[in-house]
C-alpha positions in Angstrom: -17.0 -34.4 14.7 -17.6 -36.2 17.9 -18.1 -34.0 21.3 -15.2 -34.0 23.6 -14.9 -33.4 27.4 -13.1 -30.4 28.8 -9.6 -31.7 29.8 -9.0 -31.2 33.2 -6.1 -29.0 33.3 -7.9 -26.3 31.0 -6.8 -23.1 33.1 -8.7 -20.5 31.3 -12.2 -22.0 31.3 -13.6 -18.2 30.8 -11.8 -18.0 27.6 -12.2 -20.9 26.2 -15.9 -23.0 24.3 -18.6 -24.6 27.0 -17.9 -28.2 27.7 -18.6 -30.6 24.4 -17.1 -27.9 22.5 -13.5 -28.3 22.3 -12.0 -28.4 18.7 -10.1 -31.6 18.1 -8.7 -31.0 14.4 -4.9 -31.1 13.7 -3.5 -28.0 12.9 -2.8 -27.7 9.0 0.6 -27.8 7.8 1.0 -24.3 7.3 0.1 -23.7 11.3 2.3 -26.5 12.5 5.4 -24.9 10.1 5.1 -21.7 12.3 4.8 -23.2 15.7 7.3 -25.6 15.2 10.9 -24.6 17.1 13.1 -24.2 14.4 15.9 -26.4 13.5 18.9 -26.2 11.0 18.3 -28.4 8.0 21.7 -30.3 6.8 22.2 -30.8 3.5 22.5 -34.3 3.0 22.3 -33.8 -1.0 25.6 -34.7 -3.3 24.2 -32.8 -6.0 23.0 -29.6 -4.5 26.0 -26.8 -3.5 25.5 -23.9 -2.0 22.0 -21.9 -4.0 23.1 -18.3 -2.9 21.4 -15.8 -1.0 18.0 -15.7 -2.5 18.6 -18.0 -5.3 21.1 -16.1 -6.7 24.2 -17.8 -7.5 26.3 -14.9 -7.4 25.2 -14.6 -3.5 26.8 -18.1 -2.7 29.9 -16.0 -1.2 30.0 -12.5 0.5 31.7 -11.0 -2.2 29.3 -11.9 -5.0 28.0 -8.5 -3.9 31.0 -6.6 -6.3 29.9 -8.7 -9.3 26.4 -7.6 -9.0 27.0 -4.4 -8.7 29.5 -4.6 -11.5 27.1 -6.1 -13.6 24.1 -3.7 -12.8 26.9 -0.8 -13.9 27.7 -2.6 -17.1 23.5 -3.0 -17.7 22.8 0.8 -17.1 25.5 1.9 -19.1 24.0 -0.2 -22.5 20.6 1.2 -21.4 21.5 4.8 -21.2 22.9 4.5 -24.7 19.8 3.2 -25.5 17.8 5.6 -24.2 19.7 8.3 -25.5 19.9 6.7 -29.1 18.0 7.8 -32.2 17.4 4.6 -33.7 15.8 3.4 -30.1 13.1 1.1 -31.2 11.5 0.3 -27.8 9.2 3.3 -25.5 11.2 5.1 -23.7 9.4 4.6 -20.3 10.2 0.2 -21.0 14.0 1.2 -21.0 14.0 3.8 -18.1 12.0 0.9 -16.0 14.3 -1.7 -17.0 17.2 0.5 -15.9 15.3 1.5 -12.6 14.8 -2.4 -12.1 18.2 -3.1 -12.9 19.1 -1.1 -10.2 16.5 -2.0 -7.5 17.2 -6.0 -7.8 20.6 -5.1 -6.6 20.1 -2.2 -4.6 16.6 -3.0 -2.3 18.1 -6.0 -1.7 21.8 -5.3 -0.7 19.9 -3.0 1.7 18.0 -5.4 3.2 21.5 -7.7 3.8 22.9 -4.7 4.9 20.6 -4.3 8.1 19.3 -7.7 8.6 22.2 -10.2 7.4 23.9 -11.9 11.0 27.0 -12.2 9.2 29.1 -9.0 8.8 31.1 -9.8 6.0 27.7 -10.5 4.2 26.3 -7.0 5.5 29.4 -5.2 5.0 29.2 -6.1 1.3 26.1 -5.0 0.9 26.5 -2.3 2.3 29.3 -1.7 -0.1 27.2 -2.0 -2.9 24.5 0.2 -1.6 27.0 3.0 -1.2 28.3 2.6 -5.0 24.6 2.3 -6.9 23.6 5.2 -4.5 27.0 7.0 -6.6 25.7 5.4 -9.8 22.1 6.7 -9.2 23.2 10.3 -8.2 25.2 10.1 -11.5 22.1 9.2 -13.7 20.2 11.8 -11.7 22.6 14.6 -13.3 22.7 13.2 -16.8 21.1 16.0 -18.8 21.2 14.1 -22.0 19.1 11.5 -20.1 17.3 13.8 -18.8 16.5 15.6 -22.0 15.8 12.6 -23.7 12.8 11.6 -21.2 11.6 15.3 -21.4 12.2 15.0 -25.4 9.6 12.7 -25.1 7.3 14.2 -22.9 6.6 16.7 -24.7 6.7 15.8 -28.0 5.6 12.0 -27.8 7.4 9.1 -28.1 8.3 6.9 -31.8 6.7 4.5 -30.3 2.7 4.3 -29.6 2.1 5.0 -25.6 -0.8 4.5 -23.3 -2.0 6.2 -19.9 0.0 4.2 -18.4 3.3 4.5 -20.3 2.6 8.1 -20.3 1.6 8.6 -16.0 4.8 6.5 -15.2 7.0 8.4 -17.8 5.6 11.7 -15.9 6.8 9.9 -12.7 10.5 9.3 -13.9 10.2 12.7 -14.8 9.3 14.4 -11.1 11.8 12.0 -9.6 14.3 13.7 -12.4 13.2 16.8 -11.3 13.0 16.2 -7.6 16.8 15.9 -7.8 17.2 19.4 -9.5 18.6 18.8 -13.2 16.0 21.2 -15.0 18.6 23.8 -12.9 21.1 25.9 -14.3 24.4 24.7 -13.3 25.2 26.8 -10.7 21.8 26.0 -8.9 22.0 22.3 -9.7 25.3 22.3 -7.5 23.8 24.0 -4.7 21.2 21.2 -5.2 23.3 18.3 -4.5 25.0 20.4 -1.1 21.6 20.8 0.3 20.7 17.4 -0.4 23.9 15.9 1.4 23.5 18.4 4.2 19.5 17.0 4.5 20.9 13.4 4.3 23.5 13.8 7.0 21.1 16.5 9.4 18.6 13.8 9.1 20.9 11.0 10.3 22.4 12.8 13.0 19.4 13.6 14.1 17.5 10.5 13.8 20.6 8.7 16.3 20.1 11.1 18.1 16.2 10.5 19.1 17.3 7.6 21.0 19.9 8.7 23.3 19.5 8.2 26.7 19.2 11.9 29.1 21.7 11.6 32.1 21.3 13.6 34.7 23.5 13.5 38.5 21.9 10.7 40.8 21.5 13.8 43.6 19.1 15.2 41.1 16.1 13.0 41.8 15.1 11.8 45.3 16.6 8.5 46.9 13.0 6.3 46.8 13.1 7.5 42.7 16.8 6.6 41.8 16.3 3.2 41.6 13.5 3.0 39.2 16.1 4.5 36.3 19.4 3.0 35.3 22.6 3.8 38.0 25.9 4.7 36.1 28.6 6.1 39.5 27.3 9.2 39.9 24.5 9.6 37.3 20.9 8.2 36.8 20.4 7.6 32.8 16.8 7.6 31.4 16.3 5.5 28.4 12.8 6.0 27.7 8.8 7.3 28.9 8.1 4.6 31.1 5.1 4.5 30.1 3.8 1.3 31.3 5.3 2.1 35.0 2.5 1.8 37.7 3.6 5.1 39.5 2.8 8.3 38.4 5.9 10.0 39.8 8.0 7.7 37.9 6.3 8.4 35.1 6.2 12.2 35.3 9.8 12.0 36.2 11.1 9.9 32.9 9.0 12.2 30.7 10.2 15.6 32.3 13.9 13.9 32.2 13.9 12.1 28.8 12.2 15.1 27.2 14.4 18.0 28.3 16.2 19.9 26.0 19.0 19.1 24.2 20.5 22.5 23.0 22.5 20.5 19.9 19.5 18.3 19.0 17.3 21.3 18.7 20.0 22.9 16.4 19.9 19.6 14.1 16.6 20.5 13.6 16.7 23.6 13.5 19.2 23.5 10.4 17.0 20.2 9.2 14.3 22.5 8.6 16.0 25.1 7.0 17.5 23.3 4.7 14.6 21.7 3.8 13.0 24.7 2.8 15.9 26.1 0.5 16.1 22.9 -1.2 11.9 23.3 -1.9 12.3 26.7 -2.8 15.3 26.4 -5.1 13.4 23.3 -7.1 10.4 25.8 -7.8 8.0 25.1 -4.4 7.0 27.5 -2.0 7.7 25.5 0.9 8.7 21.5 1.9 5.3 20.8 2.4 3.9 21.5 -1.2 6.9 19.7 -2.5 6.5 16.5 -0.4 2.4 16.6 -1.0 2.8 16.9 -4.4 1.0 13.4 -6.5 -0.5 12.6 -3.5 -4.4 11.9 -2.5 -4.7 16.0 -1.1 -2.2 17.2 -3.3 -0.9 20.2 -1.5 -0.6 21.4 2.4 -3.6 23.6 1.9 -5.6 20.6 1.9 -3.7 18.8 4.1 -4.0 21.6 7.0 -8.5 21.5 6.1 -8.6 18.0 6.6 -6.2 17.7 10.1 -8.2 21.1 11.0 -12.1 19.6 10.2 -10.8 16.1 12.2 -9.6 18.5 14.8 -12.9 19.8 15.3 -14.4 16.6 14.9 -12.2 15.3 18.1 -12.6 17.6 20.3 -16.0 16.9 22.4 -15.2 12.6 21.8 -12.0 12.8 23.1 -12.9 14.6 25.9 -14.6 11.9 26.8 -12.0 9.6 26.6 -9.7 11.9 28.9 -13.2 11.7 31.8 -12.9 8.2 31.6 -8.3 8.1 32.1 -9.2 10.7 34.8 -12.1 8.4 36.4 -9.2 5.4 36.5 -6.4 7.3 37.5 -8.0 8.9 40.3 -9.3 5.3 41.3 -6.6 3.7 41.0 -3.5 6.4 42.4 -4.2 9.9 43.3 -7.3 12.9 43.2 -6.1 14.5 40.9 -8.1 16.3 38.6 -6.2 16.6 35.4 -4.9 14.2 33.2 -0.8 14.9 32.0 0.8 13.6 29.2 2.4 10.4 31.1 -1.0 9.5 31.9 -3.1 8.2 28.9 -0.8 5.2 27.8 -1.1 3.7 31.0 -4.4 3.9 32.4 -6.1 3.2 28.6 -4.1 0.3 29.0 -5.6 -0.7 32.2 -9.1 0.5 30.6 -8.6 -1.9 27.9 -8.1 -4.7 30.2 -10.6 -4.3 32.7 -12.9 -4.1 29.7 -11.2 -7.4 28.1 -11.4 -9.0 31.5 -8.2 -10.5 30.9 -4.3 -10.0 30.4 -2.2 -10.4 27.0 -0.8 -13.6 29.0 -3.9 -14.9 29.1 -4.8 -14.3 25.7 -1.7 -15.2 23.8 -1.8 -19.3 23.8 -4.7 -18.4 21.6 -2.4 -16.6 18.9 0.1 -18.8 18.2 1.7 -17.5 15.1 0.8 -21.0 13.7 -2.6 -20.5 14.4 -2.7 -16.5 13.2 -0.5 -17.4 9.9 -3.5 -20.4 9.3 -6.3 -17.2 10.0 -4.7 -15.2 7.6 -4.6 -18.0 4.7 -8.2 -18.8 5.4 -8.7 -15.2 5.0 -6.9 -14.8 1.7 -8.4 -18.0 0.5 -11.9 -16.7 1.1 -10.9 -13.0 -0.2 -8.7 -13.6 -3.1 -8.6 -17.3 -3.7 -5.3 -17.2 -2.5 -3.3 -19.7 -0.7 0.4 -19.1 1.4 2.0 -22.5 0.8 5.5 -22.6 2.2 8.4 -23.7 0.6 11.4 -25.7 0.9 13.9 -23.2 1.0 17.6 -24.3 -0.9 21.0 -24.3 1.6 22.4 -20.5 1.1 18.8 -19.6 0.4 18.3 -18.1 3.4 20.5 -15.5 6.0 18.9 -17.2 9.3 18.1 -20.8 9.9 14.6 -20.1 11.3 13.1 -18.1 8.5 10.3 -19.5 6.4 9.3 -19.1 2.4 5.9 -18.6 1.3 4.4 -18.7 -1.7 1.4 -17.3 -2.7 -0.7 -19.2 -5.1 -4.0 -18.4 -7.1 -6.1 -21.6 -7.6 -6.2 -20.6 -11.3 -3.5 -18.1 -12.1 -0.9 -20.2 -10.1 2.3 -18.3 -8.5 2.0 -15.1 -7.5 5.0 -14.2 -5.5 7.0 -15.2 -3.1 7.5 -13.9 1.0 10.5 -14.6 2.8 9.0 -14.9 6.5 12.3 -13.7 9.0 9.7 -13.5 12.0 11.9 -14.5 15.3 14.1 -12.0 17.3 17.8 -12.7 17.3 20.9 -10.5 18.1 22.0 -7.7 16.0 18.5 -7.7 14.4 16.4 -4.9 14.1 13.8 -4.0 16.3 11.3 -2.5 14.0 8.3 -4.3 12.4 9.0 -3.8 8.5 7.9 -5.2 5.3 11.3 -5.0 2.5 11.2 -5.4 -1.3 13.5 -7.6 -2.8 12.4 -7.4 -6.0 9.4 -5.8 -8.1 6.8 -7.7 -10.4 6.8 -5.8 -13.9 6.3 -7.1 -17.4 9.3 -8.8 -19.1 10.6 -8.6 -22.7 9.5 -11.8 -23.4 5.9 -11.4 -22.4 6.4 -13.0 -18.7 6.1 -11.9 -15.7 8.6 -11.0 -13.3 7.3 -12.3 -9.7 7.4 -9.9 -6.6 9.6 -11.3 -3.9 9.4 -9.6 -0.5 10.5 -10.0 3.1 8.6 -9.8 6.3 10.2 -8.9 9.4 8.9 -8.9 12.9 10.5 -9.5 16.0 8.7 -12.2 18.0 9.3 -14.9 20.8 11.4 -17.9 19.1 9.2 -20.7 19.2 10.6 -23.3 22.0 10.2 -27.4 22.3 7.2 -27.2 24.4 5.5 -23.8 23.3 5.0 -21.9 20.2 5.8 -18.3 19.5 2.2 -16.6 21.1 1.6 -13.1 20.0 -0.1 -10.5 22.1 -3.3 -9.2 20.4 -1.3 -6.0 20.0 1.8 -8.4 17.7 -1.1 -9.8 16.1 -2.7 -6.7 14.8 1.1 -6.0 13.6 1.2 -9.5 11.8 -1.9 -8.6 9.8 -0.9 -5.1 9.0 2.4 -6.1 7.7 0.5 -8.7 5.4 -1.2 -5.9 4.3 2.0 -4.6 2.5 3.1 -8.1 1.6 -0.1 -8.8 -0.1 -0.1 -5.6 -1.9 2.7 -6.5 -3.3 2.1 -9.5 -4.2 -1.2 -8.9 -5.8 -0.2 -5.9 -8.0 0.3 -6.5 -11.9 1.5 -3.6 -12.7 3.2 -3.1 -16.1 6.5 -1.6 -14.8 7.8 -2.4 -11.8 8.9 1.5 -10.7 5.2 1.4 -10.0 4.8 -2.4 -8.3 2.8 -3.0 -5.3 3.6 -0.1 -2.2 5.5 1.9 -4.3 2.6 4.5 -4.9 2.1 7.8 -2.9 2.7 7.6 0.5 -0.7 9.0 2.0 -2.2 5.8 0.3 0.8 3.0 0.7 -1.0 2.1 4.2 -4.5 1.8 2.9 -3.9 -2.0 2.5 -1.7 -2.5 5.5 -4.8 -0.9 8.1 -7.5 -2.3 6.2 -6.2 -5.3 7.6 -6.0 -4.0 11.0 -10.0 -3.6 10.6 -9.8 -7.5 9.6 -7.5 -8.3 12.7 -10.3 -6.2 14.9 -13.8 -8.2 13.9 -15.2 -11.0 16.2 -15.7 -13.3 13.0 -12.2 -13.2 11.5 -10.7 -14.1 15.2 -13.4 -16.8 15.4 -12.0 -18.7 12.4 -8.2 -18.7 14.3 -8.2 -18.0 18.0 -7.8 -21.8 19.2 -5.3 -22.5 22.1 -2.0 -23.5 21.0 -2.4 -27.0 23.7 -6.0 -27.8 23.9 -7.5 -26.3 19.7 -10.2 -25.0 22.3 -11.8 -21.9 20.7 -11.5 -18.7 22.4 -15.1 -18.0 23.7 -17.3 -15.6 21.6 -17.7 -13.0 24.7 -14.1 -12.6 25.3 -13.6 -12.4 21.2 -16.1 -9.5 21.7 -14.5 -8.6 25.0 -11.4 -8.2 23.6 -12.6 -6.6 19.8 -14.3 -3.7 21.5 -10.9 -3.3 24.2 -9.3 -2.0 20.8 -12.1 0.7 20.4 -11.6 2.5 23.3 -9.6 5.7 23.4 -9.9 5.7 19.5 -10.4 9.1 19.6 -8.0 10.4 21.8 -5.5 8.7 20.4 -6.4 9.7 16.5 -6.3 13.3 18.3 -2.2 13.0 19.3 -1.8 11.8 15.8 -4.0 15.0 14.6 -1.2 17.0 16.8 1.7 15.1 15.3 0.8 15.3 11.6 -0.2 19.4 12.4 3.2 19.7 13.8 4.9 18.4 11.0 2.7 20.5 8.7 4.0 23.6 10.2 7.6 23.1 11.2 7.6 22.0 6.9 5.6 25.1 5.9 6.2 28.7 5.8 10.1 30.0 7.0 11.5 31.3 8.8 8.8 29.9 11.5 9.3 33.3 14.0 10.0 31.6 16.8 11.6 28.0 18.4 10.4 24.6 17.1 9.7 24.3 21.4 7.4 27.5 21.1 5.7 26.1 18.2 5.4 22.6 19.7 3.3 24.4 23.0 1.5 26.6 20.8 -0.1 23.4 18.8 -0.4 21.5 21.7 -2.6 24.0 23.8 -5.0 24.4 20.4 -4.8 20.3 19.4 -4.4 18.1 22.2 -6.0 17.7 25.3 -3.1 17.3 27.7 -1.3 20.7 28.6 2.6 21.0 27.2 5.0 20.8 30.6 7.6 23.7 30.3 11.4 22.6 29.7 10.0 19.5 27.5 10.7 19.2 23.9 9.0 16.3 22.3 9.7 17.6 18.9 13.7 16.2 19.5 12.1 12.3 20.3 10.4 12.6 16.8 12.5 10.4 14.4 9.7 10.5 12.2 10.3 14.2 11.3 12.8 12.6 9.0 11.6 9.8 7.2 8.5 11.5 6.8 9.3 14.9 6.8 5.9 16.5 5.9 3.7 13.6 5.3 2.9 12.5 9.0 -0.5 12.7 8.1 -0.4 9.9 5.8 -1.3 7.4 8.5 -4.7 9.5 9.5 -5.3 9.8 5.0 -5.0 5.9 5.0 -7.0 5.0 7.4 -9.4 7.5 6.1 -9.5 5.5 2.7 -9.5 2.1 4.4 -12.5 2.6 7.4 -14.4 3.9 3.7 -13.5 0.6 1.9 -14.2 -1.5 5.3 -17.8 0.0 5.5 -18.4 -0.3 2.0 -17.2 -3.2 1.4 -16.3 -5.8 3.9 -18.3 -4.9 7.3 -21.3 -6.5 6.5 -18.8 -9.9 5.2 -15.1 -9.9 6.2 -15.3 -12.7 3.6 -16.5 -11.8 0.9 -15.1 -12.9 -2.3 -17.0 -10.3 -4.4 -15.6 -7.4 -2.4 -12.1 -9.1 -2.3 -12.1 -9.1 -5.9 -13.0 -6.2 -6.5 -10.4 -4.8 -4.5 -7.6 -6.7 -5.7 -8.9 -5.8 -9.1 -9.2 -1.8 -8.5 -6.4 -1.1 -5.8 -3.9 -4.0 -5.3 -3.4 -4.5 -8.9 -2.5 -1.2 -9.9 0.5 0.1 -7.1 1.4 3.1 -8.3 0.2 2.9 -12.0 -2.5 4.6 -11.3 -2.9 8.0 -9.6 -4.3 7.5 -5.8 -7.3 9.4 -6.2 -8.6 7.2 -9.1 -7.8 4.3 -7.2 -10.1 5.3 -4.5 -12.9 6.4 -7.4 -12.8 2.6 -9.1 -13.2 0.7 -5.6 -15.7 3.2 -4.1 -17.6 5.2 -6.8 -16.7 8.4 -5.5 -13.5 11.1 -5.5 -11.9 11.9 -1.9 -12.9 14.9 -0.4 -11.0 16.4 3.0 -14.8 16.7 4.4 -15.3 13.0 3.2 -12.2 11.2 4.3 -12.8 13.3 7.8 -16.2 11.8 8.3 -15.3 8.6 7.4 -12.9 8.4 10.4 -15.8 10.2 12.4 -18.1 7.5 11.5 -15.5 4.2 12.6 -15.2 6.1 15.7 -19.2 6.6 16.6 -19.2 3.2 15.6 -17.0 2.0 17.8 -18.9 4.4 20.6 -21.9 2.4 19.9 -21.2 -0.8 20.3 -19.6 -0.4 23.3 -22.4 1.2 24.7 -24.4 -1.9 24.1 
């Protein structure tokens, strides 16, 4: 490769390779695909119509929604008979999974359409299918001669020979049967399904209800403070924290005003909570907690509690340290005081980070152009997996947005893989969250083939424009890999029945792929192989890689210590009842003993907590996870982030079992040894004095 002279308008020349070193490669296809702004394709063909929404040719018109849920009806009804018949000549688990897949294909991905499609009539379909499987599935759920027939064979066998597997994913059909209350007596099974709805619409209210702005009368707040909020006439609404607001009054003034009580929110929860616990006790569990841990790596709350209680300890003295260091900055950068609130750490570790990085996300980001990332990610699947993401030429009607792209991921021997719909840009209506959908499962067919997983990846980044790229923030690149981490999970799992496919396995270990990648997104010699600006292919220098790997590091531990807080709150408000005093009272209580910012009296935190919901119980899955992956990182990948050995191994004993497998054994194949509490604690002990260390250096 010939040596080329810095061009003259480089800006950055502190983030970028010494003079002679500037990379003068094209970018591949792939990373030109991404950058590219897109454009609308026209079809120009006189043979090729419409190919339907995903390829299916119902999904060429809106309403093609009612024939595939008619047709899913008309398939669950022949396999119920079948299931339920004595001359059944296939295992019993083959037909409940084809009737669970029969469902899904419909269902997962009317749900998808139904949040994400820009055209109404589109979403509104699909959302009209969701709403009459979700009657069809509460239907199956109270077939007792289903029912019976599962548990028939259970415990007596099945006709048919059965292995492990068969037999651990029958047992799963079965808690899910049970979950929804059918081994009840009548009586009890209808008081089931009222606590169920009540759950189902609490949690909704009070989900909405996490995002509402406070208003409060403009004469509430001083007149140099009004302006910093939202002015409606007479009132000042907050929407949010603030957090990233350079005044400390401002701050403390959106978290005392956005926090306050909200006397109906706190009875939501309040009556969340309770019924929570009825519906646990009724099914035959002491409390919501034993019933949501159950199958999972810990397996009960007991456990749960000794882990977040030995991190706890574990926290204490290096997060300390962390809140020296936000006091240090805060008092040098605004004020003397000598304490640091709970509006304080976001901000200042953010200005920590930077000074550390010695430069701004807007100076880093034309180094991450999403071309550039999506080509670091394929080298890094390539080298892990011998993998490739080749994208696709999508068919008209294949898609619900002009600007999304198709991947699929090929194995230099074993060919297709799967396929990932890539909807990455922000548009209106869209939603805001980072999320990774399935569309449909892989699973083993009748006919010996192989039903391909097909997923979708949504993100929410900067359209790319004529003369720029969509760049990504370190912070949106971290996110990019993470959600890979799902989509590759998926893709790489070859699991026998799809009820068990790729993240569909417990939740404490459906993020171990997801932030083991974040550990791949965080080391100096996977950005090396992608961070190139997006005008000049100049590498980002190896100092501010470094710079900007051990920016991440900092404030680990306070931060892992709020998440301690968080997962012990949940723990408690989902354990014993009736809790003896306020969800407020509680929230103080485990704040003075877990966190090291003090609780500010008339806040309630606990009513911003959407997550209370959706993972009502199992908070501390994200802390488990990462647990399992910093073990897995160190183990395998820290000494090569490329290694093909270790990615092999991997995809062999974790991605290509899901859920087929309990979690536990999963973690014994790839690392020789069974989870322990104290082990999965000092594994996230370790990543942090590792991360002490080298920034020490």
């Amino acid at each position: 490769m010939a040596l080329a002279t810095r061009p003259l308008y480089t800006r950055l020349g502190h983030l970028t390779q010494g003079l002679g070193r500037r990379w003068v490669s094209k970018w591949s296809p792939l990373a030109s695909a991404f950058n590219a702004k897109p454009t609308k394709a026209l079809n120009l063909s006189l043979t090729k119509g419409n190919a339907g929404l995903f390829c299916i040719p119902e999904l060429t018109d809106y309403r093609g929604f009612y024939l595939l849920q008619q047709r899913a009806c008309d398939d669950v009804e022949k396999l119920v008979e079948e299931a339920t018949s004595p001359n059944r000549t296939r295992k019993m688990v083959e037909v409940f999974d084809e009737l669970s897949d029969t469902l899904c294909r419909v269902a997962d991905m009317a749900d998808f359409v139904r949040v994400s499609h820009p055209d109404q009539d589109y979403s509104m379909a699909a959302e009209e299918a969701c709403v009459g499987l979700s009657g069809l599935v509460e239907k199956l759920n109270t077939d007792t001669s289903l029912h019976q027939a599962l548990k028939s064979v259970i415990d007596n066998g099945d006709s048919v020979p059965t292995d492990d597997v068969d037999n651990r994913v029958a047992q799963l059909f079965m808690f899910d049967f049970e979950q929804s209350g059918i081994h009840l007596p009548a009586d009890k099974r209808e008081q089931f399904v009222k606590l169920n709805e009540n759950i189902l619409m609490l949690g909704s209210y009070f989900v909405q209800r996490t995002h509402r702005p406070t208003t409060i009368p403009k004469d509430k707040l001083p007149q140099n403070l009004r302006y910093c909020f939202n002015i409606d006439g007479d009132n000042i609404s907050v929407t949010g924290l603030c957090s990233d607001h350079y005044s400390d009054v401002v701050r403390e003034t959106a978290y005392k005003t956005f926090l306050y009580p909200d006397q109906h929110q706190l009875e939501i929860l309040d009556a969340l909570l309770h019924a929570r616990h009825q519906l646990a006790q009724l099914v035959g569990f002491p409390t919501y907690a034993h019933r949501a841990t159950r199958g999972t790596i810990l397996e009960n709350p007991e456990s749960v509690m000794k882990f977040l209680q030995s991190l706890s300890d574990k926290l204490k003295d290096r997060a300390g340290k962390d809140y020296a260091d936000i006091l240090h900055l805060k008092q040098r950068h605004s004020s003397s005081d000598k304490q640091v609130m709970p509006w304080d750490p976001p901000y200042y570790s953010a200005i920590g980070r930077q000074e550390r990085c010695k430069a701004s996300s807007a100076e880093l980001s034309p180094f991450f152009s999403l071309g550039s990332c999506m080509e670091g990610l394929n080298h890094l699947f390539h080298s892990l997996y011998n993998v490739t993401l080749q994208r696709q030429k999508t068919q008209p009607g294949e898609c619900w947005s002009h600007d999304v792209h198709k991947l699929a991921v090929v194995h230099e021997v074993y060919g297709v893989q799967g396929y990932i719909y890539c909807d990455f840009f922000e548009r209106a209506g869209k939603p805001p969250q980072d999320c990774h959908f399935t569309i449909q499962g892989g699973r083993e067919k009748r006919d010996g083939s192989y039903q391909l997983p097909v997923v979708v990846l949504q993100l929410n980044l900067p359209s790319p424009q004529s003369r720029s790229p969509s760049l990504l923030t370190p912070g949106a690149m971290e996110n990019l890999f993470h959600e890979f981490g799902h989509a590759m999970h998926s893709m790489l799992g070859r699991t026998k029945y799809q009820h068990v496919t790729g993240t569909r396995c417990s939740t404490d270990f459906a993020e171990v792929p997801s932030v083991l990648m974040e550990f791949f997104a965080a080391d100096p010699r996977v950005l090396s192989t992608f961070a190139r600006h997006y005008k000049t292919g100049e590498l980002m220098t190896p100092s501010t890689i470094q710079d900007l790997c051990l920016s991440k590091r900092m404030y680990s531990a306070s931060e892992m210590q709020l998440q301690v807080f968080y997962s012990v709150l949940d723990q408690v408000y989902h354990g014993s009842h009736p809790l003896g005093r306020s969800t407020t009272q509680v929230l103080a209580d485990l704040q003075a003993e877990y966190h090291g910012t003090p609780y500010i009296d008339n806040t309630a935190w606990q009513l911003r907590f959407g997550h209370l919901v959706g993972y009502g119980a199992k908070y501390y899955s994200y802390l488990l996870s990462r647990a399992v992956a910093s073990k897995i990182w160190y183990q395998s990948f820290n000494q090569n982030p490329f290694s093909r050995e270790s990615g092999e191994l991997y995809r062999r004993e974790v991605l290509a079992h899901g859920g087929e497998k309990p979690p536990t054994e999963l973690v014994q194949g790839m690392l020789g040894e069974t989870p322990t509490a104290e082990t999965l604690v000092m594994s996230l002990v370790q990543d942090l004095d590792e991360g002490a260390r080298l920034l020490a250096t």
